[in-house]
PyMOL Python script that loads the backbone (N, CA, C, O; Angstrom):
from pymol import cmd

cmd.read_pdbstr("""\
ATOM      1  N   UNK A   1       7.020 -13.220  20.410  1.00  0.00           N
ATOM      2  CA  UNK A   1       5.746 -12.512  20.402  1.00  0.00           C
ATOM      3  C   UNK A   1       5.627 -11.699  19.110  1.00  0.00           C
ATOM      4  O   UNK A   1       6.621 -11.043  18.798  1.00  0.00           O
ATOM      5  N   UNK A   2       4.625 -11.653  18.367  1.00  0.00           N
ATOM      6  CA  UNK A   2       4.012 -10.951  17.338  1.00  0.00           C
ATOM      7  C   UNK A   2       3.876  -9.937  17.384  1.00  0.00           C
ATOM      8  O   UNK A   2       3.197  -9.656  18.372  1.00  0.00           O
ATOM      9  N   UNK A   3       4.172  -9.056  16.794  1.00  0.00           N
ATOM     10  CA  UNK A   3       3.715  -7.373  17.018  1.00  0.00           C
ATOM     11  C   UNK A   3       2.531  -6.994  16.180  1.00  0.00           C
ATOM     12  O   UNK A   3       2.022  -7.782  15.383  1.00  0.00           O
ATOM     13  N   UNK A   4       2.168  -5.950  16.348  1.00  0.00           N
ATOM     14  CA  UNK A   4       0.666  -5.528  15.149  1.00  0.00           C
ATOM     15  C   UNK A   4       1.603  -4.285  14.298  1.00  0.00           C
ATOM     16  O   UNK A   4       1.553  -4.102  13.082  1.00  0.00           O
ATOM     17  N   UNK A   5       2.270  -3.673  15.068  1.00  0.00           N
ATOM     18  CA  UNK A   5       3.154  -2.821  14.212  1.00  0.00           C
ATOM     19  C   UNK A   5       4.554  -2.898  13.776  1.00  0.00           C
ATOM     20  O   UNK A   5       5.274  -3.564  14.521  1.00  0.00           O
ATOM     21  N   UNK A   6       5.166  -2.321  12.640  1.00  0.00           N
ATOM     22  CA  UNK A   6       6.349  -2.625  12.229  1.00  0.00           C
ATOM     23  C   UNK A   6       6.773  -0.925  12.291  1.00  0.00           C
ATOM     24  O   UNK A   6       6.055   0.069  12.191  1.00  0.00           O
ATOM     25  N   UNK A   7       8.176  -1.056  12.487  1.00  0.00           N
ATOM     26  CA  UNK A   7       8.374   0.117  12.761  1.00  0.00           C
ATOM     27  C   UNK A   7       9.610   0.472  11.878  1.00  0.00           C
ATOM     28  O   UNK A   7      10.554  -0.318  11.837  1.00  0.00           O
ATOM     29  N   UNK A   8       9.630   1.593  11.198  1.00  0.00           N
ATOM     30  CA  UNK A   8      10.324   2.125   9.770  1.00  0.00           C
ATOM     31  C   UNK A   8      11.629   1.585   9.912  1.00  0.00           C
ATOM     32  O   UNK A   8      12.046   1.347   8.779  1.00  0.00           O
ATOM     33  N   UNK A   9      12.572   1.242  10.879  1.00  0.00           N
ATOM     34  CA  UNK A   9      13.512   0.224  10.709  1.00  0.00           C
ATOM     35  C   UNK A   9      13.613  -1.272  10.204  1.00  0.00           C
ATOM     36  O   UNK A   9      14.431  -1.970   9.604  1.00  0.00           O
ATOM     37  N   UNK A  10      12.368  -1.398  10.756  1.00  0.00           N
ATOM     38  CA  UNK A  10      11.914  -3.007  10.502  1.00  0.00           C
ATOM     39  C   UNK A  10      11.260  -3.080   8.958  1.00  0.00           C
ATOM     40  O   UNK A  10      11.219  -4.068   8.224  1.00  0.00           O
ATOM     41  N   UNK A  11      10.877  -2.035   8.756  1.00  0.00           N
ATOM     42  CA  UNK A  11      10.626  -2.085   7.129  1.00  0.00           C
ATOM     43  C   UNK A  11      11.722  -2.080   6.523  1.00  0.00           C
ATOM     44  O   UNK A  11      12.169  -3.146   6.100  1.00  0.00           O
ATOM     45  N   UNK A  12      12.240  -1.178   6.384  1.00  0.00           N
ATOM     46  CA  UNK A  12      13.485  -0.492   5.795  1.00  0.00           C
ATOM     47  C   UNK A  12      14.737  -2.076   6.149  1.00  0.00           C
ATOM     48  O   UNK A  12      15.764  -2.045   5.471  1.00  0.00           O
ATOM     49  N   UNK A  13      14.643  -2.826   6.756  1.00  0.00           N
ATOM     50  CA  UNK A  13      15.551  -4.296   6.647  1.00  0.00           C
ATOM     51  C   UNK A  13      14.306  -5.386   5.815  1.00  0.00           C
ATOM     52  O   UNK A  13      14.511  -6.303   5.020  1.00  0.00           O
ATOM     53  N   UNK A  14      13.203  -4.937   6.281  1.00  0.00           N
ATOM     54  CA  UNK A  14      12.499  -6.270   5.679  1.00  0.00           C
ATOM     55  C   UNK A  14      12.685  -6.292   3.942  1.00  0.00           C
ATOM     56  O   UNK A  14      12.810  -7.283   3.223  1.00  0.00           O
ATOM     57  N   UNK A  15      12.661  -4.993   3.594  1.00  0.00           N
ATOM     58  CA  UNK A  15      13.107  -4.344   1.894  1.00  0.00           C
ATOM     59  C   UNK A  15      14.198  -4.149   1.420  1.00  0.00           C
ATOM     60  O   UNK A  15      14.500  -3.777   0.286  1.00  0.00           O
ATOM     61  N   UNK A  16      14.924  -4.439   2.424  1.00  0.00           N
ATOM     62  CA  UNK A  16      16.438  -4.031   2.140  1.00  0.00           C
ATOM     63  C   UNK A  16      17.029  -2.522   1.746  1.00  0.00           C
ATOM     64  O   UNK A  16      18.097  -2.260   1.192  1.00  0.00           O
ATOM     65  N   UNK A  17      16.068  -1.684   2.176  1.00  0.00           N
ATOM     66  CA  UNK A  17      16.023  -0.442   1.761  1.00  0.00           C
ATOM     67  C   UNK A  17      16.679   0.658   2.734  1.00  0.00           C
ATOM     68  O   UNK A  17      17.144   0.225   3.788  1.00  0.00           O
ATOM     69  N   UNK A  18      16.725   1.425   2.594  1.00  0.00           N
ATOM     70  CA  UNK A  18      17.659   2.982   3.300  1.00  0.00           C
ATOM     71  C   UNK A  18      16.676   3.126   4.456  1.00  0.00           C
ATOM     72  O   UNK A  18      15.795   2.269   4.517  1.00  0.00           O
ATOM     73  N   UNK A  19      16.697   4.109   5.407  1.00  0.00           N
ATOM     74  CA  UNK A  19      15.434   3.729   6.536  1.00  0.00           C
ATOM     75  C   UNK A  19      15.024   5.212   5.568  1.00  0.00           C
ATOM     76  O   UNK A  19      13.793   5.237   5.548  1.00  0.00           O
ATOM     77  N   UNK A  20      15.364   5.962   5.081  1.00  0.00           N
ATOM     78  CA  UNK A  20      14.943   7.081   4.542  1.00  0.00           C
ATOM     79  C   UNK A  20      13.856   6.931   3.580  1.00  0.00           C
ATOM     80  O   UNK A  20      12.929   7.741   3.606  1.00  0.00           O
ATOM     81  N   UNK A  21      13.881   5.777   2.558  1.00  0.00           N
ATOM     82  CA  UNK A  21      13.157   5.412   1.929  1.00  0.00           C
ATOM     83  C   UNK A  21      12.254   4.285   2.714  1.00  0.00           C
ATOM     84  O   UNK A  21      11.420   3.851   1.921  1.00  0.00           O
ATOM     85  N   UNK A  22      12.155   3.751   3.826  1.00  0.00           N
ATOM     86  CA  UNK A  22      11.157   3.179   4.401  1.00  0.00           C
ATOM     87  C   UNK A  22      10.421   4.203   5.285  1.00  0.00           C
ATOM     88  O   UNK A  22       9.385   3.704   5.725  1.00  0.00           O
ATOM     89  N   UNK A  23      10.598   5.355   5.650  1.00  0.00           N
ATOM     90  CA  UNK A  23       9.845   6.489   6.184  1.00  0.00           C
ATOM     91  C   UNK A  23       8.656   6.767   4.981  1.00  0.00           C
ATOM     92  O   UNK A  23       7.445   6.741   5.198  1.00  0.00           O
ATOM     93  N   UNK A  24       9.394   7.076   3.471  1.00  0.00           N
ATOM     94  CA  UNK A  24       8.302   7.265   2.624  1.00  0.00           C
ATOM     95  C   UNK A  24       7.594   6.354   2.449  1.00  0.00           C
ATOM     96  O   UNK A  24       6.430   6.698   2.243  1.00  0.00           O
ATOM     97  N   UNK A  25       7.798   5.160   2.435  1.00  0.00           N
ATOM     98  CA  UNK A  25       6.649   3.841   2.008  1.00  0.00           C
ATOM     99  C   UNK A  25       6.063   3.948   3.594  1.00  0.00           C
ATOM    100  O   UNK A  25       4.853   3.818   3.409  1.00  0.00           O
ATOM    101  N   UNK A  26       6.223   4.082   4.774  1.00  0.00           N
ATOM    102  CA  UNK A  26       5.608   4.041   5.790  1.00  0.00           C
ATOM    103  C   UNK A  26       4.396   5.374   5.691  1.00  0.00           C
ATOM    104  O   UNK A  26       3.166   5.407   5.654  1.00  0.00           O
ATOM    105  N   UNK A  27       5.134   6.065   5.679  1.00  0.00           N
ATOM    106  CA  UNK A  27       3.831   7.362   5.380  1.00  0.00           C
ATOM    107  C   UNK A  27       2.815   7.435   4.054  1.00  0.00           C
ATOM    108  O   UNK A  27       1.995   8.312   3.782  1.00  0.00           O
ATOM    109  N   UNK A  28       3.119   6.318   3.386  1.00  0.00           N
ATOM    110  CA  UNK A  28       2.246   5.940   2.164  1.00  0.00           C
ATOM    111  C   UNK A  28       1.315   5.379   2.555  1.00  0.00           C
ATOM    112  O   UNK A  28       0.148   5.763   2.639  1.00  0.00           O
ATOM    113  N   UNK A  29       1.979   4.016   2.935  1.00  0.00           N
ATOM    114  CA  UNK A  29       0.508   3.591   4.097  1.00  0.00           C
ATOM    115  C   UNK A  29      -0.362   3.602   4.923  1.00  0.00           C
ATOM    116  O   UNK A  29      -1.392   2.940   5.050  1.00  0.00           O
ATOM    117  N   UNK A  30       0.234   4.643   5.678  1.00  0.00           N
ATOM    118  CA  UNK A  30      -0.762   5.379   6.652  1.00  0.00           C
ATOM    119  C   UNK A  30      -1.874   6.250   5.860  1.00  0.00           C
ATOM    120  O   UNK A  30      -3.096   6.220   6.006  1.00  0.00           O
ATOM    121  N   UNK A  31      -1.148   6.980   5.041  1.00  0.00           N
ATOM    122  CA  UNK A  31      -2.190   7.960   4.137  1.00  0.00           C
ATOM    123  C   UNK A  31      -3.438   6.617   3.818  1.00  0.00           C
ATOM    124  O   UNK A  31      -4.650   6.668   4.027  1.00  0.00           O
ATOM    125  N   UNK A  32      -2.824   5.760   3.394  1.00  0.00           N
ATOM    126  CA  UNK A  32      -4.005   4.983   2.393  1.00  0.00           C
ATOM    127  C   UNK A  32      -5.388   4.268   3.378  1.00  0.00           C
ATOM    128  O   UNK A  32      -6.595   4.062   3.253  1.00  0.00           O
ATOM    129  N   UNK A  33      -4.153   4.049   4.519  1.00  0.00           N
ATOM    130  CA  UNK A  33      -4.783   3.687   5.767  1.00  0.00           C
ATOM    131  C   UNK A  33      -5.949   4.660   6.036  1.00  0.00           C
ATOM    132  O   UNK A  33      -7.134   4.443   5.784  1.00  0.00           O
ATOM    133  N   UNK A  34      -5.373   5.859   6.635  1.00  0.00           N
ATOM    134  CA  UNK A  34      -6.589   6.866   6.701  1.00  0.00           C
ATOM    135  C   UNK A  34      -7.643   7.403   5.940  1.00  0.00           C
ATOM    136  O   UNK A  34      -8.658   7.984   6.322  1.00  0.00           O
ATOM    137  N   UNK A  35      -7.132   7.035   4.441  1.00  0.00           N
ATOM    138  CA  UNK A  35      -8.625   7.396   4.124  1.00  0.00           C
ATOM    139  C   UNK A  35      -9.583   5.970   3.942  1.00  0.00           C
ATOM    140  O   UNK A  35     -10.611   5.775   3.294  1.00  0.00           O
ATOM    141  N   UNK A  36      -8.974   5.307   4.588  1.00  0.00           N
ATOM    142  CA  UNK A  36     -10.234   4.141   4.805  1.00  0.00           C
ATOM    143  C   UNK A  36     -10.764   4.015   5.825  1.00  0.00           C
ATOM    144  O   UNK A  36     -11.573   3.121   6.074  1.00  0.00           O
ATOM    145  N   UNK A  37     -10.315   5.098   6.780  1.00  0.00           N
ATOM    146  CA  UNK A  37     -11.006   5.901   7.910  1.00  0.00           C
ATOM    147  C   UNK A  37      -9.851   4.904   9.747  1.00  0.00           C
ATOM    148  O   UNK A  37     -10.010   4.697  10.950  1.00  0.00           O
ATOM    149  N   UNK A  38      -9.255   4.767   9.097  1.00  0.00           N
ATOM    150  CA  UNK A  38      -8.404   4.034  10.095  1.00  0.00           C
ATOM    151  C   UNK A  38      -7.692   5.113  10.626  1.00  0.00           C
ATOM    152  O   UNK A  38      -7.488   6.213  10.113  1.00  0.00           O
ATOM    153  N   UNK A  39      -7.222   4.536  12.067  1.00  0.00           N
ATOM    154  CA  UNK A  39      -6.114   5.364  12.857  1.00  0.00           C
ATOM    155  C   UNK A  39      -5.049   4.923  12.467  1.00  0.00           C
ATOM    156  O   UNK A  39      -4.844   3.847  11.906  1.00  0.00           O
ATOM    157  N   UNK A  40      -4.146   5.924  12.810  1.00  0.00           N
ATOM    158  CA  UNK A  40      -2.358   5.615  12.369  1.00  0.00           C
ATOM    159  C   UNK A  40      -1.482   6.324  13.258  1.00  0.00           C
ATOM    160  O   UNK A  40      -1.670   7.401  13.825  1.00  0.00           O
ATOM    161  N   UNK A  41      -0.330   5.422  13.296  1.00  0.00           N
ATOM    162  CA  UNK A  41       0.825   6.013  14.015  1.00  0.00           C
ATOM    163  C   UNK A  41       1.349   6.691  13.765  1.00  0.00           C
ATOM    164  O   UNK A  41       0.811   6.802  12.663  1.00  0.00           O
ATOM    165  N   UNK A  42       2.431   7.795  13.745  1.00  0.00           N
ATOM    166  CA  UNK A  42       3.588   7.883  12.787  1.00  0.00           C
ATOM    167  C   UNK A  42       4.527   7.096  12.937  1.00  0.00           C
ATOM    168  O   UNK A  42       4.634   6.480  13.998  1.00  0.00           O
ATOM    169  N   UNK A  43       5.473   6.924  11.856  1.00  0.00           N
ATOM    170  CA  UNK A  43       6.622   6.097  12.052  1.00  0.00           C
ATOM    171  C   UNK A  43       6.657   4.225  12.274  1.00  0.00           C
ATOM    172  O   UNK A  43       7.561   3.412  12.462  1.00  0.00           O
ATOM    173  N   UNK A  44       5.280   4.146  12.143  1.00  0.00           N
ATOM    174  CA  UNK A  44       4.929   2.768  12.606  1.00  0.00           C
ATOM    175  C   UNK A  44       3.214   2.271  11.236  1.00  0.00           C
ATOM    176  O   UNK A  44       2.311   3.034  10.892  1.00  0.00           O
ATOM    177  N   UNK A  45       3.374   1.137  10.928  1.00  0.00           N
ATOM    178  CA  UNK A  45       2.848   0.746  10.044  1.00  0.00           C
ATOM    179  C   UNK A  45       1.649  -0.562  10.567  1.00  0.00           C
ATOM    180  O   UNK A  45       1.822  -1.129  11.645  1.00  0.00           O
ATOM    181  N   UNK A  46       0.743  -0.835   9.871  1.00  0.00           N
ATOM    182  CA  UNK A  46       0.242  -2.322  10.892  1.00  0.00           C
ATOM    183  C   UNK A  46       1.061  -3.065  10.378  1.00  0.00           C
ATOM    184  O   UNK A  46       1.746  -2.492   9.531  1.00  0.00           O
ATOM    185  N   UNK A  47       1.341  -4.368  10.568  1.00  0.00           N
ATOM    186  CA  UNK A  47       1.829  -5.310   9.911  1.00  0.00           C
ATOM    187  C   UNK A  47       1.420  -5.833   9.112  1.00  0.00           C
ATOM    188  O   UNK A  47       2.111  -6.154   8.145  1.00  0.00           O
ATOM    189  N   UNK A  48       0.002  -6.150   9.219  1.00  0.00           N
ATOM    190  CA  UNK A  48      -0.658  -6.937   7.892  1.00  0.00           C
ATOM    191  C   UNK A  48      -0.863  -6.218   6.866  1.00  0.00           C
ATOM    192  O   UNK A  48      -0.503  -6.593   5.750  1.00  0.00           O
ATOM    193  N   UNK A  49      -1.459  -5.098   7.074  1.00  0.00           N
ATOM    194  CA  UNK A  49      -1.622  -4.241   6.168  1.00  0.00           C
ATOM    195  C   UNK A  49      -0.204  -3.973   5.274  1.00  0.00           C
ATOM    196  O   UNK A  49      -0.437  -3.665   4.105  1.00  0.00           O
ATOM    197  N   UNK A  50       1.348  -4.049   5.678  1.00  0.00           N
ATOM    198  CA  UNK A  50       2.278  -3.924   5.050  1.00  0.00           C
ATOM    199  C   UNK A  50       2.424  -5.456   4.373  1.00  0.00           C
ATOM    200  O   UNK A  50       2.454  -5.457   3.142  1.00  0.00           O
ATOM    201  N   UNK A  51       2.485  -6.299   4.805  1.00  0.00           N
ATOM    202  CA  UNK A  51       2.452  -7.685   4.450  1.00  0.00           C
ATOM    203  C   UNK A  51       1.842  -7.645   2.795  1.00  0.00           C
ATOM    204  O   UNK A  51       2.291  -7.993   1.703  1.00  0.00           O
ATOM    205  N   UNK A  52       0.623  -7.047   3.265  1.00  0.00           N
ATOM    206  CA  UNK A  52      -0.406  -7.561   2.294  1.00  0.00           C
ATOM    207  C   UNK A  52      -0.408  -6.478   0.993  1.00  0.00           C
ATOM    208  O   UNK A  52      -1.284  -6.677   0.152  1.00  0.00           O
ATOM    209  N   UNK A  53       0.500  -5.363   0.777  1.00  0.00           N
ATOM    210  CA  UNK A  53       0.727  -4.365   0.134  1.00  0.00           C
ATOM    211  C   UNK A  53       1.796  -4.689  -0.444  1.00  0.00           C
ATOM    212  O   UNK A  53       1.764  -4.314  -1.617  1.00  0.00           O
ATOM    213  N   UNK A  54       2.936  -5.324  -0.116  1.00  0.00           N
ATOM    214  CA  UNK A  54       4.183  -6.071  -0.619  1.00  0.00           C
ATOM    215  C   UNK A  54       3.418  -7.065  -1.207  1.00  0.00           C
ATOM    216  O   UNK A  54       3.745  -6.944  -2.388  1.00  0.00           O
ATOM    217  N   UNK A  55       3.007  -7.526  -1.182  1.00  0.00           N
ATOM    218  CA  UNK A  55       2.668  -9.037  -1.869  1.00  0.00           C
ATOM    219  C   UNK A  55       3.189 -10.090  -1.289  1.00  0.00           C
ATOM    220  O   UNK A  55       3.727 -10.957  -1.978  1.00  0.00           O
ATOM    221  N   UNK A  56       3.127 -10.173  -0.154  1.00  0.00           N
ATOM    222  CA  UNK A  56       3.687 -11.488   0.972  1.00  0.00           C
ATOM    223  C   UNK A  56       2.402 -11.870   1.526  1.00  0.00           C
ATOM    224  O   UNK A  56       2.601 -12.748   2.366  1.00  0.00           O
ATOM    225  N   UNK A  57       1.089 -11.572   1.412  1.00  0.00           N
ATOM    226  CA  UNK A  57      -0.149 -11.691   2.368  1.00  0.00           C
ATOM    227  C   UNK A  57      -0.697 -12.810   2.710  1.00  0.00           C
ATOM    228  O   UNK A  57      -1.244 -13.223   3.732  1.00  0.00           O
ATOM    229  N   UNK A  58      -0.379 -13.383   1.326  1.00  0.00           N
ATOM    230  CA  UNK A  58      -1.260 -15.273   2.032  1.00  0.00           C
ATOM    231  C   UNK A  58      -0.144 -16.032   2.445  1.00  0.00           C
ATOM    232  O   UNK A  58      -0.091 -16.651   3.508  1.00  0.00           O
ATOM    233  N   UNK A  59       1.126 -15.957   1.231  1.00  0.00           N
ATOM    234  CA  UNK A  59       2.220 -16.735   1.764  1.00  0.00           C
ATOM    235  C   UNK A  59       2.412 -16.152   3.280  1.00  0.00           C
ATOM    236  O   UNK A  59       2.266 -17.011   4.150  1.00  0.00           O
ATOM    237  N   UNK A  60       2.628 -15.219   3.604  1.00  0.00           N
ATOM    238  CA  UNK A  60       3.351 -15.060   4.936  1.00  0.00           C
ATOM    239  C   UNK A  60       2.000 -15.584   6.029  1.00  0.00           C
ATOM    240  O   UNK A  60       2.273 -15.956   7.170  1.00  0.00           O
ATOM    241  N   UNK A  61       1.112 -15.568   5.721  1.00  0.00           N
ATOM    242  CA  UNK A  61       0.170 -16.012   6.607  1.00  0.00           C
ATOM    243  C   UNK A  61       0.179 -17.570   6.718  1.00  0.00           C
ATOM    244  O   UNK A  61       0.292 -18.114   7.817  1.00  0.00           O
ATOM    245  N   UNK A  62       0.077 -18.153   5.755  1.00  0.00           N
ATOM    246  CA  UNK A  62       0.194 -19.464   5.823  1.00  0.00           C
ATOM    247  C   UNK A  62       1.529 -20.000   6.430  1.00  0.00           C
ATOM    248  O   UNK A  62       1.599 -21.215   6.612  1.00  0.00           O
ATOM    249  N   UNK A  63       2.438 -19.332   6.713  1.00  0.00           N
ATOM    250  CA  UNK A  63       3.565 -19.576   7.477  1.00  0.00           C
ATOM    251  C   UNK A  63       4.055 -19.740   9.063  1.00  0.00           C
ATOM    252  O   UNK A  63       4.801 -20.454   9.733  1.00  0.00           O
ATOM    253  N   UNK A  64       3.144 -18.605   9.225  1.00  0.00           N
ATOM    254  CA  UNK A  64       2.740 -18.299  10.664  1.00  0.00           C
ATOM    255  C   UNK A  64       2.401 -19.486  11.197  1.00  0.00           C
ATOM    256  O   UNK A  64       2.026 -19.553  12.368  1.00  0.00           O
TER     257      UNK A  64
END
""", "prot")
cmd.dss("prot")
cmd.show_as("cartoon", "prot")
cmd.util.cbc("prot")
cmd.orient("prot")
């Protein structure tokens, strides 16, 4: 099953990154998120919206 959210662990492996430094890229996105008037979680990201900010957006879609 697909999720809509990724959650700062699941970033922080998808980047290979510290989860410390996937907290800051998670709260980056939310900010950017909200001022495009969207709701946000904490600690939790949409998925596409992270997809598509990495630069994975069409490839990973076309995969699916």
């Amino acid at each position: 099953m697909s999720t809509t959210f990724m959650k700062v662990q699941d970033v922080a492996d998808e980047l290979g990154i510290s989860k410390s430094y996937a907290y800051k890229i998670v709260q980056q996105l939310n900010e950017e998120l909200k001022a495009q008037g969207f709701i946000t979680i904490s600690g939790r990201v949409n998925k596409q919206y992270f997809l598509e900010r990495v630069c994975y957006g069409t490839a990973e879609k076309e995969r699916m």
